[in-house]
Structures are given as C-alpha cells and as structure tokens.
Backbone as CSV, one residue per row, in Angstrom:
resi,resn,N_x,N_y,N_z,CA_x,CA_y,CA_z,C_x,C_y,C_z
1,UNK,106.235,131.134,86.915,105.770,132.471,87.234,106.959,133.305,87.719
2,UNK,107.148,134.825,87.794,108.201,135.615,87.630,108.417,135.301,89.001
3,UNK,109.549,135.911,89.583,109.494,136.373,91.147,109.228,137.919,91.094
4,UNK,108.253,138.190,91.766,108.510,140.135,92.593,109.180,140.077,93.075
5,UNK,109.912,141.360,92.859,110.832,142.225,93.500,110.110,143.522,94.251
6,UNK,110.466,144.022,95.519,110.371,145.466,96.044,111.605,145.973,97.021
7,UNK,111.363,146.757,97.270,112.499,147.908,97.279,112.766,147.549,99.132
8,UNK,112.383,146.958,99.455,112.756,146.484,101.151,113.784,144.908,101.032
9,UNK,113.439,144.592,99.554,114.214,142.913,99.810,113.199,142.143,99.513
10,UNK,112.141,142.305,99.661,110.855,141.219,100.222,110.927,140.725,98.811
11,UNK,110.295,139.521,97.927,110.658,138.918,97.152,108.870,138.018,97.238
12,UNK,108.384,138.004,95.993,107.433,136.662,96.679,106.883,136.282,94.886
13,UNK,106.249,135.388,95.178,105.725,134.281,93.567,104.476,134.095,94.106
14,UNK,103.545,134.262,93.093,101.964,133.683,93.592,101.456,132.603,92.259
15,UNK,100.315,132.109,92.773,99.567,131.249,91.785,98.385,130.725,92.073
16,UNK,97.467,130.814,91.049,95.607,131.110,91.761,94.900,130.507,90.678
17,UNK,93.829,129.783,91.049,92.821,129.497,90.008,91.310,129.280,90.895
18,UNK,90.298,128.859,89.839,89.136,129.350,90.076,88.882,127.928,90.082
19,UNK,87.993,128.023,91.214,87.302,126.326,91.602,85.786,126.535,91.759
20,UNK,85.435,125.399,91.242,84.119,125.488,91.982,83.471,125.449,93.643
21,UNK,82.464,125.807,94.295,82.354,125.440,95.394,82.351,126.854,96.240
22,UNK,81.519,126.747,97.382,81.440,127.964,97.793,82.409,128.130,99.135
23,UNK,82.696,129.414,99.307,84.109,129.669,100.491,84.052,128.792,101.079
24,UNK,83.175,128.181,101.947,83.252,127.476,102.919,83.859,125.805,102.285
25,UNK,83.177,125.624,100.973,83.763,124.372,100.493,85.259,124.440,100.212
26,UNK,85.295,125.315,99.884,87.094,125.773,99.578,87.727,125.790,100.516
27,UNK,87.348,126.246,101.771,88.067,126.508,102.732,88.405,125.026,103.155
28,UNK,87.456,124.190,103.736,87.496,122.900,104.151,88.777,122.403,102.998
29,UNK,88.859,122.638,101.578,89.677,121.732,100.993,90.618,121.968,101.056
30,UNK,91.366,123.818,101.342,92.540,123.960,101.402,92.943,123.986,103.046
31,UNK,92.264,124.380,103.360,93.069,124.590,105.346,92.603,123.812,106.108
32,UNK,92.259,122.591,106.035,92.110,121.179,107.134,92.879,120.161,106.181
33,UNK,93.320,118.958,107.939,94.192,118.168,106.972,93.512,116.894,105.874
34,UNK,92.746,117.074,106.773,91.632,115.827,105.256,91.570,116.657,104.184
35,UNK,91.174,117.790,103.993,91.255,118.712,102.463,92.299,118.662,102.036
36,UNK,93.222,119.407,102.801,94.545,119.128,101.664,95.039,117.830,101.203
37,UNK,94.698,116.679,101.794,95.180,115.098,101.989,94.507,114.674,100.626
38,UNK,93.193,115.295,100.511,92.292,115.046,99.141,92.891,115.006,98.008
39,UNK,94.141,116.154,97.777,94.212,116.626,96.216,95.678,116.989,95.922
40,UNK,96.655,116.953,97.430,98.105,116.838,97.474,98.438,116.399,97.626
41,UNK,98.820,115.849,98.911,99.722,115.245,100.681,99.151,115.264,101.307
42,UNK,99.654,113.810,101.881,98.848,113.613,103.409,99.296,115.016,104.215
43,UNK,98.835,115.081,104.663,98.696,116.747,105.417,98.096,116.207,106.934
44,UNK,98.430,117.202,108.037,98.065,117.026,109.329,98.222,119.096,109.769
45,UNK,97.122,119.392,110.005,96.372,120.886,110.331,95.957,120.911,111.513
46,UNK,96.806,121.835,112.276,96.001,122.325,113.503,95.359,123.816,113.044
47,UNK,93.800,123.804,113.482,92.981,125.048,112.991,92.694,126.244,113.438
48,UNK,94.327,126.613,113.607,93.882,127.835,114.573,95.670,128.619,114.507
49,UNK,95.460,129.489,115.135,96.688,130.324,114.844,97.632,130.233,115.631
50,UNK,99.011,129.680,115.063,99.930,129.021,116.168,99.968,127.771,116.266
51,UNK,98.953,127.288,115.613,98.999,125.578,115.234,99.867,125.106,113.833
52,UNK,100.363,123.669,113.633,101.614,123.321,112.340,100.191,122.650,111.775
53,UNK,101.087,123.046,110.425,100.478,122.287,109.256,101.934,121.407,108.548
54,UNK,101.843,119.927,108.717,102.453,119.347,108.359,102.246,118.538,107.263
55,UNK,103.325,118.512,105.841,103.142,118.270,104.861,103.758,116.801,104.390
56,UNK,102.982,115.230,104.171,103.980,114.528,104.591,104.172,114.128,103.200
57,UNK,105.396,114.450,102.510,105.745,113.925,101.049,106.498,112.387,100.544
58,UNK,106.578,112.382,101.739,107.392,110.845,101.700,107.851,110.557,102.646
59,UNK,108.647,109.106,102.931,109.360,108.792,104.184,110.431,110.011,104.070
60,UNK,110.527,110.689,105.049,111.826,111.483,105.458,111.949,113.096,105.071
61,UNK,110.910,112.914,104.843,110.290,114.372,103.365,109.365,114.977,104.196
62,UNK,109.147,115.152,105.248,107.965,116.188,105.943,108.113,117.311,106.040
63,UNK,107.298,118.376,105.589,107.811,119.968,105.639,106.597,120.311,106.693
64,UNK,107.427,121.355,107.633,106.544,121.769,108.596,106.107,123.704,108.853
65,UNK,105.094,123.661,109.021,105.056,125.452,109.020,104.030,125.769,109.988
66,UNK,104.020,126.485,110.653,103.188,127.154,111.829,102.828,128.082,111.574
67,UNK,101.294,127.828,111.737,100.327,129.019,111.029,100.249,130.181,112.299
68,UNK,100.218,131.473,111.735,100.488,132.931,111.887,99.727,133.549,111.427
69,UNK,98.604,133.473,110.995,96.976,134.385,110.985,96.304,133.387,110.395
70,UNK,94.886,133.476,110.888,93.606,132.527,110.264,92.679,132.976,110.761
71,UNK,91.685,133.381,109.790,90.684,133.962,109.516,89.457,132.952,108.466
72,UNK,88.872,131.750,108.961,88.031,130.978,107.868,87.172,131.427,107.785
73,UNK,86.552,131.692,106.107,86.700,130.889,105.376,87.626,131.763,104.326
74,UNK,88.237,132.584,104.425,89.136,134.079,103.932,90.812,133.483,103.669
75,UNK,90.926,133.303,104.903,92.539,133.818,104.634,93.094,132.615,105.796
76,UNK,94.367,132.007,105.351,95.251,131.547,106.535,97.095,132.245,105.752
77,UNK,97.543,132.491,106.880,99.265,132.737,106.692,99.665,131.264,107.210
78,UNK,101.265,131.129,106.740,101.978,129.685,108.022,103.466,130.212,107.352
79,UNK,104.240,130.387,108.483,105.625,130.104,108.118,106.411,129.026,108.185
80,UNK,107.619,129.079,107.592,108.577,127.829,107.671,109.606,128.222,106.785
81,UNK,110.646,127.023,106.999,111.866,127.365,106.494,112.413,125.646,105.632
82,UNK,111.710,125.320,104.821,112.019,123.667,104.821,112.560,123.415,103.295
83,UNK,112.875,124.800,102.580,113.458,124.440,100.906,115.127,124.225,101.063
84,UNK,115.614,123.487,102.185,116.899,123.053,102.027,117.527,124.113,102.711
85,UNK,118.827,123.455,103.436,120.381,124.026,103.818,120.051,125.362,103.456
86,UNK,120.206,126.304,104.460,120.770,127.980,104.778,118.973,128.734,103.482
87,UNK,118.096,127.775,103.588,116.726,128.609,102.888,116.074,129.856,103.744
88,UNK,115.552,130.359,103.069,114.964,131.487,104.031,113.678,131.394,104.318
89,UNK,113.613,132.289,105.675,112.100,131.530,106.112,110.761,132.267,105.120
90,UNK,110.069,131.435,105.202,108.554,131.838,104.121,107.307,131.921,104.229
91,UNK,107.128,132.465,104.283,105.551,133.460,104.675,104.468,132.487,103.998
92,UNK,103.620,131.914,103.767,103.086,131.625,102.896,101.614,131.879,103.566
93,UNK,100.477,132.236,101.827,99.743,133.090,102.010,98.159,132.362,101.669
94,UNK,97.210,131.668,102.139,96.186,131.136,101.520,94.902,132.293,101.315
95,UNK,94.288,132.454,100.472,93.078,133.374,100.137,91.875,132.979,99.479
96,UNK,90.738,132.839,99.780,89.485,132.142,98.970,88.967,133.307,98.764
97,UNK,88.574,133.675,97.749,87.744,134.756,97.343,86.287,134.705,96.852
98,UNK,85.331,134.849,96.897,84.114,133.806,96.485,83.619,135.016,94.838
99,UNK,83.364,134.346,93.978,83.241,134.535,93.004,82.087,134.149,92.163
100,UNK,81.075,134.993,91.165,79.866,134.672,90.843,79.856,133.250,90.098
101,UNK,78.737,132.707,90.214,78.209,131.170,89.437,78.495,130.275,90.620
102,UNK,78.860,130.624,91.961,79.417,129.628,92.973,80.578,128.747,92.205
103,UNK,81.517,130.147,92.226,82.990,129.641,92.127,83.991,130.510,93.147
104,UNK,84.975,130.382,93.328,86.210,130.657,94.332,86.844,130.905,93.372
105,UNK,87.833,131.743,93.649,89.386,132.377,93.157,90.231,131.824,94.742
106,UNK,91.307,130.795,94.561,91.930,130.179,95.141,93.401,131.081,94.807
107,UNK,94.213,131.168,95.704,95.183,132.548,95.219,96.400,132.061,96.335
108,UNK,97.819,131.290,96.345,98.373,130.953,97.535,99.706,131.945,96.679
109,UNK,100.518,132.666,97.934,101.258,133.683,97.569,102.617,133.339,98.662
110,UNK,103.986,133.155,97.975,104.982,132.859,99.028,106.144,134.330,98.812
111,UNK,106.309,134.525,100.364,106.665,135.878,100.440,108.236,135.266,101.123
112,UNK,109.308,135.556,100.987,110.704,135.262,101.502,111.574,136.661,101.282
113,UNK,112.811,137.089,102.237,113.506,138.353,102.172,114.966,137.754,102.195
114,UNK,115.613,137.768,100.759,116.972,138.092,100.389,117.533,138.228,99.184
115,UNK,119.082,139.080,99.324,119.731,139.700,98.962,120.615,139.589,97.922
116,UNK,120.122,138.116,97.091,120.396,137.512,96.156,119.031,137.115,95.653
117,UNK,119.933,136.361,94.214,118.517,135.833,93.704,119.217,133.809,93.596
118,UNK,119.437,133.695,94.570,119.917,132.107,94.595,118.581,131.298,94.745
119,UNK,117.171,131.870,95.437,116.260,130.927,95.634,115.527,130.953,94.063
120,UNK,115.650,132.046,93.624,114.448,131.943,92.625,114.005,131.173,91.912
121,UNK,114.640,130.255,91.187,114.240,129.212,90.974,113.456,128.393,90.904
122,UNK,114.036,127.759,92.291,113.100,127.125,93.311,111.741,127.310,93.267
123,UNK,111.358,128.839,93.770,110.157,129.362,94.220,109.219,129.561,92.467
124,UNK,110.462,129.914,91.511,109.153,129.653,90.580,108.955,128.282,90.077
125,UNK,109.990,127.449,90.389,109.801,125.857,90.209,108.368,125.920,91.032
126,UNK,107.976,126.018,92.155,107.213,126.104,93.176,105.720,126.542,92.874
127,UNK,105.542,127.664,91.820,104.467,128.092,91.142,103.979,126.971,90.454
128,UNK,104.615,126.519,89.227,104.201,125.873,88.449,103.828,124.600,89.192
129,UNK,104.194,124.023,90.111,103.911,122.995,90.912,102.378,123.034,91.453
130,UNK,101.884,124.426,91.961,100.856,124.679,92.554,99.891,124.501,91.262
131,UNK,100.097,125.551,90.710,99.070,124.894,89.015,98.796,124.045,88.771
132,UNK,99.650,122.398,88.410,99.456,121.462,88.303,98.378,120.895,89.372
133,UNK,98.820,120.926,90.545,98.196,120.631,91.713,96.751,121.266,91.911
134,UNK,96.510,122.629,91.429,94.753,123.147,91.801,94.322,122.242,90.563
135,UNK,94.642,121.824,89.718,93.928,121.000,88.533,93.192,120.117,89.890
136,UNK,93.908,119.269,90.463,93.241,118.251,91.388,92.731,118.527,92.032
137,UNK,92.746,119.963,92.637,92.023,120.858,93.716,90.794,120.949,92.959
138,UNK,90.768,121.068,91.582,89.259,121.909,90.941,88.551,120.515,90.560
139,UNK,88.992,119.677,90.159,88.910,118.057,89.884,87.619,117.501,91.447
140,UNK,88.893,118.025,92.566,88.130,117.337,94.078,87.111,117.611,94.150
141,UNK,86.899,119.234,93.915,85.772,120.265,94.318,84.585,119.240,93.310
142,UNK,85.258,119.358,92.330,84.254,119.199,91.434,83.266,117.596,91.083
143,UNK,83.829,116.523,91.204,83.810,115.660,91.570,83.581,114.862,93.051
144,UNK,84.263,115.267,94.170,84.248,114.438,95.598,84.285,115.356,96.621
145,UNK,83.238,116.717,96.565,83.142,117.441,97.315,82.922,117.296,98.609
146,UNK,83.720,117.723,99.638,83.028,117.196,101.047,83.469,115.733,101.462
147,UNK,83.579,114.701,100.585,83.968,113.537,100.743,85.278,113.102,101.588
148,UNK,85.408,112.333,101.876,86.113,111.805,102.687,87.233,111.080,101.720
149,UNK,88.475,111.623,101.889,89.385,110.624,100.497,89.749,109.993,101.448
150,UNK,90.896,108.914,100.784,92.185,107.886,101.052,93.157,108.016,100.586
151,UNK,94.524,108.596,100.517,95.521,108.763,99.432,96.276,107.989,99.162
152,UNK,96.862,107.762,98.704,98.030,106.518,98.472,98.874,107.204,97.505
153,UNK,100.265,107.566,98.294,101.282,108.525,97.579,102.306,106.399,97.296
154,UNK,102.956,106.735,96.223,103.719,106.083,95.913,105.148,106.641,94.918
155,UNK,105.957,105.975,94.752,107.081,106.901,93.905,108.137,105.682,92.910
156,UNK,108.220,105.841,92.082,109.017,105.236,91.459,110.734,105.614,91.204
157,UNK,111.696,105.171,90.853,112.394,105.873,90.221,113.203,104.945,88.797
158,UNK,114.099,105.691,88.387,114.252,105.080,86.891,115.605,105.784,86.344
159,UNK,116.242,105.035,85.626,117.317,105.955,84.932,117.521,106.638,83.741
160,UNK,117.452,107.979,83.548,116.929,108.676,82.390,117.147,108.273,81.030
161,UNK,117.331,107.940,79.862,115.741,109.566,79.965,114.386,109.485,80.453
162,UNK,114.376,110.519,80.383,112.701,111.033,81.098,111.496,110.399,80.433
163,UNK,112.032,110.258,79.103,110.580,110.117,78.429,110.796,107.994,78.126
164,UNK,111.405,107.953,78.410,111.712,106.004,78.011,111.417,105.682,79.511
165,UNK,111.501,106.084,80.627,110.683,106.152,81.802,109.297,106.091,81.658
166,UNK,108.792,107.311,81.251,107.461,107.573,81.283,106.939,106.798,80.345
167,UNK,107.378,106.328,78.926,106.711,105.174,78.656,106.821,103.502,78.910
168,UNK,107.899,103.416,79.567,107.733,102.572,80.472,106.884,102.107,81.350
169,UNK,106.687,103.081,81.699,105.439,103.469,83.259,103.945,103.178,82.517
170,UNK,103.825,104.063,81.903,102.664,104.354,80.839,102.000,103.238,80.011
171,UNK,102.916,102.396,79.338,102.348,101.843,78.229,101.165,100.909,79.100
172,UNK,102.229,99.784,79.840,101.619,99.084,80.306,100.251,99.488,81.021
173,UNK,100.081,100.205,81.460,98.624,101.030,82.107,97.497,101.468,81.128
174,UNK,98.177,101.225,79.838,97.081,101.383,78.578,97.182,103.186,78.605
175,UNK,98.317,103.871,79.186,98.090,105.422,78.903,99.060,105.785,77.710
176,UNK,99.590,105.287,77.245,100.652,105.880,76.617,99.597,106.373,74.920
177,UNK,100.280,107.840,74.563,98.902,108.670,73.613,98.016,108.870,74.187
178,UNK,97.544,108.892,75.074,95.873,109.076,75.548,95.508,110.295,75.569
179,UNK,94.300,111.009,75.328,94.043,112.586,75.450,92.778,112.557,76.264
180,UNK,92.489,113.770,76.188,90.951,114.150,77.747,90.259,113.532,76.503
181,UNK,89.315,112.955,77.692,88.170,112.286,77.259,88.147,110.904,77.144
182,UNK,89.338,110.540,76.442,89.637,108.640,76.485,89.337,107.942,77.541
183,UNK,88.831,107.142,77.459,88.512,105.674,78.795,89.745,105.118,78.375
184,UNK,90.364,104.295,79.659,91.532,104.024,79.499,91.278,102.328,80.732
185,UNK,92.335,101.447,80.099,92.276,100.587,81.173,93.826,99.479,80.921
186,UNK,94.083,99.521,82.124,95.410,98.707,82.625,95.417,97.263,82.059
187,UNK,96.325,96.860,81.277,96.855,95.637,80.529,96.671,94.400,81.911
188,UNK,96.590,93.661,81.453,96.453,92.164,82.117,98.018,91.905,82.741
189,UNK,99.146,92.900,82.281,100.428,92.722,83.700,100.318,93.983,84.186
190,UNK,99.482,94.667,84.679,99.719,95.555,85.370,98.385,95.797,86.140
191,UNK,98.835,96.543,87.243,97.483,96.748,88.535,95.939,97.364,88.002
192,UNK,95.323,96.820,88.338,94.057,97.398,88.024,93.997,98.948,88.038
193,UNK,93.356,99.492,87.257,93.129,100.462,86.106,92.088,101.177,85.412
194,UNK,91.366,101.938,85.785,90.653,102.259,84.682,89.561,103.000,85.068
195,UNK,88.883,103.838,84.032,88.792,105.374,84.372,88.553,106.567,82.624
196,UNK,88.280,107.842,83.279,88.558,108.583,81.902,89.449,109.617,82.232
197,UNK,90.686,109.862,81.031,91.607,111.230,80.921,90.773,112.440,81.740
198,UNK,91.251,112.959,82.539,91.154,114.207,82.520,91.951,115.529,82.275
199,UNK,93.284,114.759,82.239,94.144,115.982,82.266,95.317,114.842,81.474
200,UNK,95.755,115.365,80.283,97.132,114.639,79.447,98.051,115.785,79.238
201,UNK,99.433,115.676,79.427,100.279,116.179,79.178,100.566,117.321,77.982
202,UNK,100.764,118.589,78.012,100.670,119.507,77.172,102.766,118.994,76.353
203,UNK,102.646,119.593,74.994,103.756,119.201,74.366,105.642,120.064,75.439
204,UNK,104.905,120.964,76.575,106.184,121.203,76.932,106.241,120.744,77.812
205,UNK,105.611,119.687,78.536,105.454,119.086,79.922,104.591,117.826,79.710
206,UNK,104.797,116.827,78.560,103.673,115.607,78.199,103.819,114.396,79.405
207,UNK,104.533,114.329,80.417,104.507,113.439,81.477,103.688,114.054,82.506
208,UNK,102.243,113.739,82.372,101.634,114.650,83.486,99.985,114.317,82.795
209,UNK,99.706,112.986,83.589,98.267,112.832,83.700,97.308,112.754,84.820
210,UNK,96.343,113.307,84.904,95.258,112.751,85.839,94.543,112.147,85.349
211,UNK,93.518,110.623,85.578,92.530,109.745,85.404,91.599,110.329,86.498
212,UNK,90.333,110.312,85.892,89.119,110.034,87.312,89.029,108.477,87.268
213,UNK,88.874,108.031,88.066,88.840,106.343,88.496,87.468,105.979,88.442
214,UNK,87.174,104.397,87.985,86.207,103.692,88.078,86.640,102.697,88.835
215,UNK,88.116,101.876,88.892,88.679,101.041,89.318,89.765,101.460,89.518
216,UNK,90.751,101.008,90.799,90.404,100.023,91.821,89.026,100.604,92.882
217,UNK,88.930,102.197,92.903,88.011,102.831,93.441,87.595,103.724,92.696
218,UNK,86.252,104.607,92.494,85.872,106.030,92.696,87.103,106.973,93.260
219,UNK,87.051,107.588,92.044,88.200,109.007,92.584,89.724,109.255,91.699
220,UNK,90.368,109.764,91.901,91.735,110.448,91.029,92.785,109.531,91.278
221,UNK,93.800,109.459,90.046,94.968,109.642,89.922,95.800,110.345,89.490
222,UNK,97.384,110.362,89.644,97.801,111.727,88.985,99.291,111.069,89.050
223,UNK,99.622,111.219,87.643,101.113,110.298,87.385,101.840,111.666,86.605
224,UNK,103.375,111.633,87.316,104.287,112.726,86.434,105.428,112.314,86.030
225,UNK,105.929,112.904,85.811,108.023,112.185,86.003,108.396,113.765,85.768
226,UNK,109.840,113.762,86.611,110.566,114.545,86.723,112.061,114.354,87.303
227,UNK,113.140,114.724,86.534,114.439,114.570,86.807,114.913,115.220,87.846
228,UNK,116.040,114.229,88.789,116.238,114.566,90.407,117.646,113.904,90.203
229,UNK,118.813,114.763,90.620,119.808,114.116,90.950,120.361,112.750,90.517
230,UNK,120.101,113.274,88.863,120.503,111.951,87.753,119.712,110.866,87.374
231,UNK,118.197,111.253,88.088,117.645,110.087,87.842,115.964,110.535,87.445
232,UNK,115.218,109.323,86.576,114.026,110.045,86.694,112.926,109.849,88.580
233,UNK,111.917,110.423,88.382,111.541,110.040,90.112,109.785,110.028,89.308
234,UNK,109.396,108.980,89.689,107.861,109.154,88.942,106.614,108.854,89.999
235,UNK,106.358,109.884,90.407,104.877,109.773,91.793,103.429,109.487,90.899
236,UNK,103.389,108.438,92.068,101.844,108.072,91.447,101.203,108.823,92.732
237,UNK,100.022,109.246,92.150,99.203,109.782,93.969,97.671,109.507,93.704
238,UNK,97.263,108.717,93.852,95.491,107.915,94.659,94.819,109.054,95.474
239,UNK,93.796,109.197,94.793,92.745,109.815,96.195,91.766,108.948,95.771
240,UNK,91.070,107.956,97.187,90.253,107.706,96.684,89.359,107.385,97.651
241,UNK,87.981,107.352,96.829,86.587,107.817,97.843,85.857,106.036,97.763
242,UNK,84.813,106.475,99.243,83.831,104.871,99.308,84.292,104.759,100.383
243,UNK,83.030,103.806,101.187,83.281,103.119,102.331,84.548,102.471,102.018
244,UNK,84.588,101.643,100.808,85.649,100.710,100.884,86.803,101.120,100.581
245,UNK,87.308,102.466,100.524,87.905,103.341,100.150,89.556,102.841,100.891
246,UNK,89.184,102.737,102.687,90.348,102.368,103.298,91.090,101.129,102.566
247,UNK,90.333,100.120,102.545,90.687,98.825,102.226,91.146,98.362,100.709
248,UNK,90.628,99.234,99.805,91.398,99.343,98.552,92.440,99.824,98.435
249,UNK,92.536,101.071,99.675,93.575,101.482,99.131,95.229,100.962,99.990
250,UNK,94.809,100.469,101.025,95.853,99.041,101.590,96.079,98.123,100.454
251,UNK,95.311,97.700,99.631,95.562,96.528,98.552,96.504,97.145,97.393
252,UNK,96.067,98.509,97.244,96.639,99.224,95.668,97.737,99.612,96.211
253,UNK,98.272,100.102,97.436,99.684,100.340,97.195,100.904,98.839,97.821
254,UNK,99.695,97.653,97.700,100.820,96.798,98.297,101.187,96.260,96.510
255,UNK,99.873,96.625,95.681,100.138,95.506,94.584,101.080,96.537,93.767
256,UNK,100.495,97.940,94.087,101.187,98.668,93.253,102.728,98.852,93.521
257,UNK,102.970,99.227,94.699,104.697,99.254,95.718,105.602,97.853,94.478
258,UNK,105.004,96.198,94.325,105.447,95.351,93.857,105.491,95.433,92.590
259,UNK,104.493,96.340,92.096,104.871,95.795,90.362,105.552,97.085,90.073
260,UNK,105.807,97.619,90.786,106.770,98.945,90.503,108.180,98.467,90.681
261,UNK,108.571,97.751,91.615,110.152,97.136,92.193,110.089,96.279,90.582
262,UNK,109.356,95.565,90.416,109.557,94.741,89.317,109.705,95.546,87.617
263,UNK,108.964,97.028,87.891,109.459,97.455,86.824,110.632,98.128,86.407
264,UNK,110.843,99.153,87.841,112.085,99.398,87.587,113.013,98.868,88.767
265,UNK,113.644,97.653,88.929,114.413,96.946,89.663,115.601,97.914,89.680
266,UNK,116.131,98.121,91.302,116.978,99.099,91.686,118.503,97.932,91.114
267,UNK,119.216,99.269,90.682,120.727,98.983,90.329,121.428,97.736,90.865
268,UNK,122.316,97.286,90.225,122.643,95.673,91.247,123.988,96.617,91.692
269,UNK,124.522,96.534,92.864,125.782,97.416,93.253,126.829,96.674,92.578
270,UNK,128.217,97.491,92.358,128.948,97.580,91.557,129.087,97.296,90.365
C-alpha cells in the first residue's frame, strides 16, 4: 500500500477489511490480549488509556506501545518506536466500524513524521503484513468466535532459495500444490496434520497458507517463508481451541520445535 504524504511531514499507510461479527465481537478480537493472541502474537493489553500493549514475536522480539486514546468498541490509538535503530515514533490507529449483514470494517492506520522517505518501505512492507494477517482475523471471527485460543508461534530457518525451503517444509506435511478447499494430511515423518485449505498462496506470494485444523486440535494454522538477512525464516503459528487445547499445544510445539531442528539442521561451524 502507498505511503501518504501531507504538507506538515506527517506520513502514514493504512489497511482494513471486513469481518464478520458485531463491534463488540471485533473489539474483543482486536484490543484485548487473548484477541489479538487468537489470530497474531501472543499479545499482553492493558485496557485503558496509558496502559502497553505488548507484542511478543519471539524470544528477544517484543515490541511495546502505550495506548493514548480508547474508546470500546470504536477506536484505540498506542504509540511506540520499535521498527529499529534511530525509527520514528508511531501513532498507530485501531477503528471498528459496524457494517450491514453483522459485519465490521476493521481499518488499522500508522501515522509517523519525517523528512525523508528512508522508512517507507518498511511501513508499506507493514501493510501488506496486516492483510495477510486480517485473513486470520476474519477466519477467528468466523470460525472460533469468543473462544478461548492457545498459540504456538514457532520459526524455522533455512538457506535460500525461498522456494526449495518452502518445499521442503511443505511436501512432507502433504501441502505442497494444495488449493482452498483440499483436505490435506501430514505424511507418516512428519507431526500430525490435518485439516482443509483455506487460504493457498497467490502466484506473486505462493508461500503463504492457512489450514483450519481437525488435528492435532480444532482451529488454524498459518505457514509463510520470507527472506531475512541471507536466509529463508519460515513461521509456523497454531491457534488452537478445546479444553484440551493447553495440553496439545505443549505436545505440538515440543514435537514440532524437533522435527524442525531435524529438518533444517543449523550450519556445522567452519
């Protein structure tokens, strides 16, 4: 998505889609930390103005922002400054709009002020990120409303190319070709599996699926790859619902954490 420009400096990128569920369901999914934990990152929300919303992406990876207006089930602001060395600080903007058939217009808008265009990038890297991501937002709504998830963020990495990675990753899981609609299920060497397409990779971005789950639990997955500092980096991310929800998902990232080291075994030094 472009960046705006206006005539003070101010600079900002937005990105919005339509979910099911009424304000109040929306609200719960985007501005508490169990909602956002549902369909992004573990997340931790204080609900009120002047309280952090902390974003936890990995060991060492936590982005933090302190919310600066909230108004539920409408509107929250939060600032922060966490896109790296000398970034500028960022406004960021949440909005539920309630919309006929009991649907929402979901609309998050990041506002930053400078005098170059060195971030831009970034921030529209940042759009397209959010897109991907309300897929799982409209997925949650739509599917595990209200529910109580479990997430299980995990990460791989690999040495490029991108796409001998991703079928690496893939085959064995029984995804590799798969389109919406396919039932799909994990080969006899790899972790339990299985589920239907909901979302397969478009031809300018084909590393990028979500499954709804039947096994190991009820609920989503969402596998990508993307190149980082010479290497590929491939996140698996679990939400998943059920009493037994905790306890599966202790089992899936111990079996999963292992057959991942075993697939892509880190470099032997020198």
């Amino acid at each position: 998505m472009p960046v705006h420009k206006d005539p003070s400096g101010q600079r900002y990128v937005q990105a919005e889609a339509e979910v099911p569920g009424t304000p109040e369901d929306v609200w719960r999914a985007i501005a508490t930390g169990p909602g956002i934990s549902s369909w992004f990152v573990p997340t931790d929300l204080e609900e009120r103005t002047g309280g952090s919303i902390v974003l936890h992406f990995g060991p060492g990876m936590d982005s933090t922002a302190r919310i600066t207006e909230w108004d539920p089930p409408r509107r929250f602001t939060a600032e922060g400054s966490d896109m790296g060395p000398g970034s500028p600080t960022v406004a960021t903007e949440w909005i539920v709009e309630a919309r006929a058939g009991g649907t929402c217009l979901v609309r998050v808008v990041h506002r930053w002020f400078a005098d170059t265009d060195d971030w831009d990038n970034q921030f529209e890297g940042t759009t397209h990120g959010w897109i991907a991501f309300f897929r799982l937002l409209r997925l949650t709504l739509l599917h595990f409303r209200n529910q109580r998830c479990t997430p299980v963020q995990l990460m791989a990495f690999a040495p490029e190319p991108k796409a001998e990675a991703w079928a690496a990753l893939t085959g064995p899981l029984g995804l590799a070709g798969v389109a919406v609609g396919d039932r799909v299920r994990s080969g006899d060497d790899a972790p339990r599996l299985a589920g239907v397409v909901e979302r397969a990779g478009q031809p300018e971005w084909p590393e990028d699926l979500i499954i709804r789950l039947e096994q190991p639990a009820p609920g989503l997955v969402h596998l990508t790859a993307h190149t980082m500092g010479g290497q590929v980096v491939l996140p698996i991310r679990f939400f998943l619902y059920g009493d037994e929800a905790p306890a599966i998902a202790a089992r899936t990232e111990s079996e999963w954490q292992a057959w991942i080291v075993a697939l892509f075994p880190a470099p032997k030094p020198g």
